[in-house]
PyMOL CGO cylinders between C-alpha atoms (Angstrom):
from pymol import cmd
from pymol.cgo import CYLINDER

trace = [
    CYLINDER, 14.02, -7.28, 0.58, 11.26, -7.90, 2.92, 0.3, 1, 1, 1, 1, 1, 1,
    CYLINDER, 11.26, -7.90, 2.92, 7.51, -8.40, 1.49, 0.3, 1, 1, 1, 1, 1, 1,
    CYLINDER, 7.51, -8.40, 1.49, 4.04, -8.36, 2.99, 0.3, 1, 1, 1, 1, 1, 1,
    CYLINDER, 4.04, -8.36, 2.99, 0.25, -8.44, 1.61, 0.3, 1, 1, 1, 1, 1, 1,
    CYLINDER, 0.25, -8.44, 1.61, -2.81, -7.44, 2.57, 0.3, 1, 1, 1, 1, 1, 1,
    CYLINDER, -2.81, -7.44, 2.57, -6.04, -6.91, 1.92, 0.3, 1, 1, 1, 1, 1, 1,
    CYLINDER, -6.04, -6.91, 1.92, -7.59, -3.08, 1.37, 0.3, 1, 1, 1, 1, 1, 1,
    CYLINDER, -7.59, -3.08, 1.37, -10.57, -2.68, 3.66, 0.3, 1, 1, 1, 1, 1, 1,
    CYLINDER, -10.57, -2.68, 3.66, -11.51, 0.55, 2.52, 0.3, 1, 1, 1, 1, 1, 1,
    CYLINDER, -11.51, 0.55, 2.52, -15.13, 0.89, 1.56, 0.3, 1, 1, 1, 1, 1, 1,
    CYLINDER, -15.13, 0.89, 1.56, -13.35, 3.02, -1.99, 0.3, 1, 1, 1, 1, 1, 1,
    CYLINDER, -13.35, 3.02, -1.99, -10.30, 1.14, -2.02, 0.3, 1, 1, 1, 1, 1, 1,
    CYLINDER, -10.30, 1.14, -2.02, -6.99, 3.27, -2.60, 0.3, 1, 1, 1, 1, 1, 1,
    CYLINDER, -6.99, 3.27, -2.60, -9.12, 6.26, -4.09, 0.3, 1, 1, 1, 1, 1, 1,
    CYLINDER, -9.12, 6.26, -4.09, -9.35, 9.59, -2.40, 0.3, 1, 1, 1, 1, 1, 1,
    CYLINDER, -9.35, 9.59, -2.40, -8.72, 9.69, 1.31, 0.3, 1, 1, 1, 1, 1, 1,
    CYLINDER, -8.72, 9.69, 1.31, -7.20, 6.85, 1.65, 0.3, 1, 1, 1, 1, 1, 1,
    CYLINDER, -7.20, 6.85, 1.65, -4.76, 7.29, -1.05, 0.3, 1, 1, 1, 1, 1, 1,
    CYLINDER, -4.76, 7.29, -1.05, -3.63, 10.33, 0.42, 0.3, 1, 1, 1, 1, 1, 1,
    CYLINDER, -3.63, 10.33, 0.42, -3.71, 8.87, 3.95, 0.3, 1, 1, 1, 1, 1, 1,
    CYLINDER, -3.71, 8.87, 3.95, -1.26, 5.91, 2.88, 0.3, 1, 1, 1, 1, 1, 1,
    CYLINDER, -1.26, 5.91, 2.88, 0.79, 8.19, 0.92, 0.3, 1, 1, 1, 1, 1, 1,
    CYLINDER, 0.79, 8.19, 0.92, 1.23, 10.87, 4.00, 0.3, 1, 1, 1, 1, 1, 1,
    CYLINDER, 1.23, 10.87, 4.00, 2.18, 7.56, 5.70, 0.3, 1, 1, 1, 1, 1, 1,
    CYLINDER, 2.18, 7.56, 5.70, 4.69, 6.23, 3.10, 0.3, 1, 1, 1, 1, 1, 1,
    CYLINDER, 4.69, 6.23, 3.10, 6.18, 9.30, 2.78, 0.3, 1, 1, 1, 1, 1, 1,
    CYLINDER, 6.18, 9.30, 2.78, 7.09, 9.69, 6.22, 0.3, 1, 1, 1, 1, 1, 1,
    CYLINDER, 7.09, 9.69, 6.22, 8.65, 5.74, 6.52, 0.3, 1, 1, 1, 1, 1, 1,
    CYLINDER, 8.65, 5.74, 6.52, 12.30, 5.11, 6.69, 0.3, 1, 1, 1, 1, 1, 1,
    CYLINDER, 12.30, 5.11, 6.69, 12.55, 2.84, 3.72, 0.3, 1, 1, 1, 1, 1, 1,
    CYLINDER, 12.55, 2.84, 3.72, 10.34, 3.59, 0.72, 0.3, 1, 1, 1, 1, 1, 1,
    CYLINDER, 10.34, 3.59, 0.72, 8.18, 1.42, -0.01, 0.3, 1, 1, 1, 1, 1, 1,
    CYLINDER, 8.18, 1.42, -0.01, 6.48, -0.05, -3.09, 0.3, 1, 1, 1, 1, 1, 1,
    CYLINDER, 6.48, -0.05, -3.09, 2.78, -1.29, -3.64, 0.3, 1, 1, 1, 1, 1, 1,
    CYLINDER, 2.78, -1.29, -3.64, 1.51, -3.95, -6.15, 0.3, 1, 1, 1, 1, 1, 1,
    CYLINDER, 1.51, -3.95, -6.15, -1.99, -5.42, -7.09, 0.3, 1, 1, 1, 1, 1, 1,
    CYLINDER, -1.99, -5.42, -7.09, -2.31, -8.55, -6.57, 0.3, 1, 1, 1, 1, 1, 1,
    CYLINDER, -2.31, -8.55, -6.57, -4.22, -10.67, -9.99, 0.3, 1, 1, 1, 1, 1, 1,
    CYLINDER, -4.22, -10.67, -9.99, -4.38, -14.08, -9.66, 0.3, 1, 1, 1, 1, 1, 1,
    CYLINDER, -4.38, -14.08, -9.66, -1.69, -14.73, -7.00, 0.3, 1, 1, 1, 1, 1, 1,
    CYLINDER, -1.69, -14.73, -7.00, 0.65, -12.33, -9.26, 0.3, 1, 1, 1, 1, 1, 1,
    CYLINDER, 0.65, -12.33, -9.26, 1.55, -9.58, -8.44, 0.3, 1, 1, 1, 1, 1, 1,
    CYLINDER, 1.55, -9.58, -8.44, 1.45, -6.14, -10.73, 0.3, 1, 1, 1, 1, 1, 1,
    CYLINDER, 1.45, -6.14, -10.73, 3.65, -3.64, -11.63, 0.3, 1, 1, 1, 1, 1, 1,
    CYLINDER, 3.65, -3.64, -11.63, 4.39, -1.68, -8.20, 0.3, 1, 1, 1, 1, 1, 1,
    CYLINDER, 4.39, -1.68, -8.20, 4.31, 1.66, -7.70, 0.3, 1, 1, 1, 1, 1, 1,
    CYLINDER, 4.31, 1.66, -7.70, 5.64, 4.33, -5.26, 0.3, 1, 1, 1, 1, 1, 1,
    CYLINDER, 5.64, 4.33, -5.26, 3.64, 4.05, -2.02, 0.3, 1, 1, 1, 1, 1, 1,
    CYLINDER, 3.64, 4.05, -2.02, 4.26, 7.66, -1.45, 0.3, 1, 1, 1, 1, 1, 1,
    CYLINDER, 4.26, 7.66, -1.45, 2.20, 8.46, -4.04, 0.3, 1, 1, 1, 1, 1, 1,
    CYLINDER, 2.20, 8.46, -4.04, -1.32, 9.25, -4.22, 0.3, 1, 1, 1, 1, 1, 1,
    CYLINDER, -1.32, 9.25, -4.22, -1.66, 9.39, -8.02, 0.3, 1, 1, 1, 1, 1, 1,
    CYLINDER, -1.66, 9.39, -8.02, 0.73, 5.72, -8.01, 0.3, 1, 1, 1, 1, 1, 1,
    CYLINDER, 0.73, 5.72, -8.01, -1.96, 4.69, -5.68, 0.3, 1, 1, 1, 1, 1, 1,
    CYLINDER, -1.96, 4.69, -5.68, -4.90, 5.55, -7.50, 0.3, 1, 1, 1, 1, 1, 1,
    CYLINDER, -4.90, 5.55, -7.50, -3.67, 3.97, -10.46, 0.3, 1, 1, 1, 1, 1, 1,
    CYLINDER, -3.67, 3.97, -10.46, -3.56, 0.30, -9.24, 0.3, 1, 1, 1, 1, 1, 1,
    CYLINDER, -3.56, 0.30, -9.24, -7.46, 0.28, -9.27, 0.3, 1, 1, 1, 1, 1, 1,
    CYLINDER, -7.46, 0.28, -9.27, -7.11, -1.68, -6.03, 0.3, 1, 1, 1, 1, 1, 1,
    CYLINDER, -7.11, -1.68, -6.03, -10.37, -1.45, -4.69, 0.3, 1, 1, 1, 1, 1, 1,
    CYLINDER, -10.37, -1.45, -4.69, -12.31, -3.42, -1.39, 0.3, 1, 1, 1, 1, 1, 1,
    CYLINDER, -12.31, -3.42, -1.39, -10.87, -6.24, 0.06, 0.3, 1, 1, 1, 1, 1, 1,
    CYLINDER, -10.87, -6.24, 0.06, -8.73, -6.18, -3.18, 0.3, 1, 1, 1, 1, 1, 1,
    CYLINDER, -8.73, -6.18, -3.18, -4.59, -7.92, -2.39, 0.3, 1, 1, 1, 1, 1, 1,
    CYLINDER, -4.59, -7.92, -2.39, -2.14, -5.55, -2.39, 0.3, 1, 1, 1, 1, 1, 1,
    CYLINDER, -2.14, -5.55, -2.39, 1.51, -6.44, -1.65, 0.3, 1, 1, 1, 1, 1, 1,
    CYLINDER, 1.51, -6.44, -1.65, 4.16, -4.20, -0.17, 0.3, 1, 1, 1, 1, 1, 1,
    CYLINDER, 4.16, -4.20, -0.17, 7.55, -4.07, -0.91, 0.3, 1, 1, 1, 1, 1, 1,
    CYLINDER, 7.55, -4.07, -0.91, 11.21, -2.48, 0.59, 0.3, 1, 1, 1, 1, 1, 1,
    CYLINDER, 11.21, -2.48, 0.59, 15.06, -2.76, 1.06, 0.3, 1, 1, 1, 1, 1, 1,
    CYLINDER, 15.06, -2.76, 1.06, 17.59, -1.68, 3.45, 0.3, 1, 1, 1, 1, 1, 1,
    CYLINDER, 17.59, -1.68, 3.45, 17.36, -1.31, 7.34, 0.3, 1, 1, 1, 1, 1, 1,
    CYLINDER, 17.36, -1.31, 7.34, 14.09, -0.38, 8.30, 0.3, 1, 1, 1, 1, 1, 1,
    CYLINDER, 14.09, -0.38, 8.30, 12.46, -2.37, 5.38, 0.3, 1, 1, 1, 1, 1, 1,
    CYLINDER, 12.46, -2.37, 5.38, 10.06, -4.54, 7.56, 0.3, 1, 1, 1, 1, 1, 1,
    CYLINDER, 10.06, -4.54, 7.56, 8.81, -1.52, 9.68, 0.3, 1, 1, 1, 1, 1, 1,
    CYLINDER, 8.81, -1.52, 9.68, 7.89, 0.60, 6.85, 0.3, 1, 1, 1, 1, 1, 1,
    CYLINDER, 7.89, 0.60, 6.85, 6.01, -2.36, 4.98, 0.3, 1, 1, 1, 1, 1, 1,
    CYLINDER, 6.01, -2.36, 4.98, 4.48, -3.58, 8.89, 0.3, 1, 1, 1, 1, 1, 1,
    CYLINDER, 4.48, -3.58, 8.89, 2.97, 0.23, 8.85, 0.3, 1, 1, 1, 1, 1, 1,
    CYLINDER, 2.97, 0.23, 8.85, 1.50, 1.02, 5.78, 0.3, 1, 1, 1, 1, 1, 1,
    CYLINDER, 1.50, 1.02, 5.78, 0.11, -3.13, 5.90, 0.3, 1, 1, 1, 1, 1, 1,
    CYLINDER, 0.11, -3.13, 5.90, -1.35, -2.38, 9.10, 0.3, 1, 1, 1, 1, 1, 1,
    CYLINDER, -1.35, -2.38, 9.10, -2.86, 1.23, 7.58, 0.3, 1, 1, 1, 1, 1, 1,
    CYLINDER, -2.86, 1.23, 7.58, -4.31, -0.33, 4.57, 0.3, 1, 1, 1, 1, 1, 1,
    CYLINDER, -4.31, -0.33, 4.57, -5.92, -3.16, 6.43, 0.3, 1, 1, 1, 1, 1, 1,
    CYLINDER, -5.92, -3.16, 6.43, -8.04, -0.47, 8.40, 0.3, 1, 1, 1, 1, 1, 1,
    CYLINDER, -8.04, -0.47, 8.40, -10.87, 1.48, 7.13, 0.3, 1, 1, 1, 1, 1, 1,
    CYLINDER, -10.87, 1.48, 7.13, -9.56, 4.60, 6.04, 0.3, 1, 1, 1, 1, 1, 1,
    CYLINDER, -9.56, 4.60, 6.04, -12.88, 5.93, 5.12, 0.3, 1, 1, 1, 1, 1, 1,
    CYLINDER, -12.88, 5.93, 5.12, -14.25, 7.60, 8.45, 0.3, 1, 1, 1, 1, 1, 1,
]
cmd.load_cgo(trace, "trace")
């Protein structure tokens, strides 16, 4: 399993746009991906990356830690894309 966090830079956090924009993104990785919020150096309950409603549900909002998550092959390039996504403002 390969693991990586960042921080959302998003002005709105996961919500709207971006959600959807990380989600098209997920979707289209080789290796799904899961997405946690980060509380206290803990990390949440994850949910599918690849989806928008999953995503709006974490409440992870600006320069909030989320942590991504995947097996198999191509784990560290799916996690290495959506990372880089989320770290960039999604809201222009």
């Amino acid at each position: 399993m390969y693991q990586r966090r960042t921080l959302v830079a998003s002005s709105v956090g996961l919500h709207a746009r971006p959600a959807g924009l990380v989600a098209k993104s997920a979707a289209g990785q080789p290796a799904k991906v899961k997405i946690a919020k980060i509380t206290d150096g803990v990390a949440g309950d994850p949910v599918d990356a690849a989806s928008v409603l999953g995503l709006m549900t974490l409440g992870a909002g600006f320069g909030d830690e989320v942590e991504l998550t995947a097996e198999g092959d191509q784990a560290r390039t799916s996690v290495d894309a959506l990372a880089e996504l989320i770290a960039q403002d999604l809201d222009a």
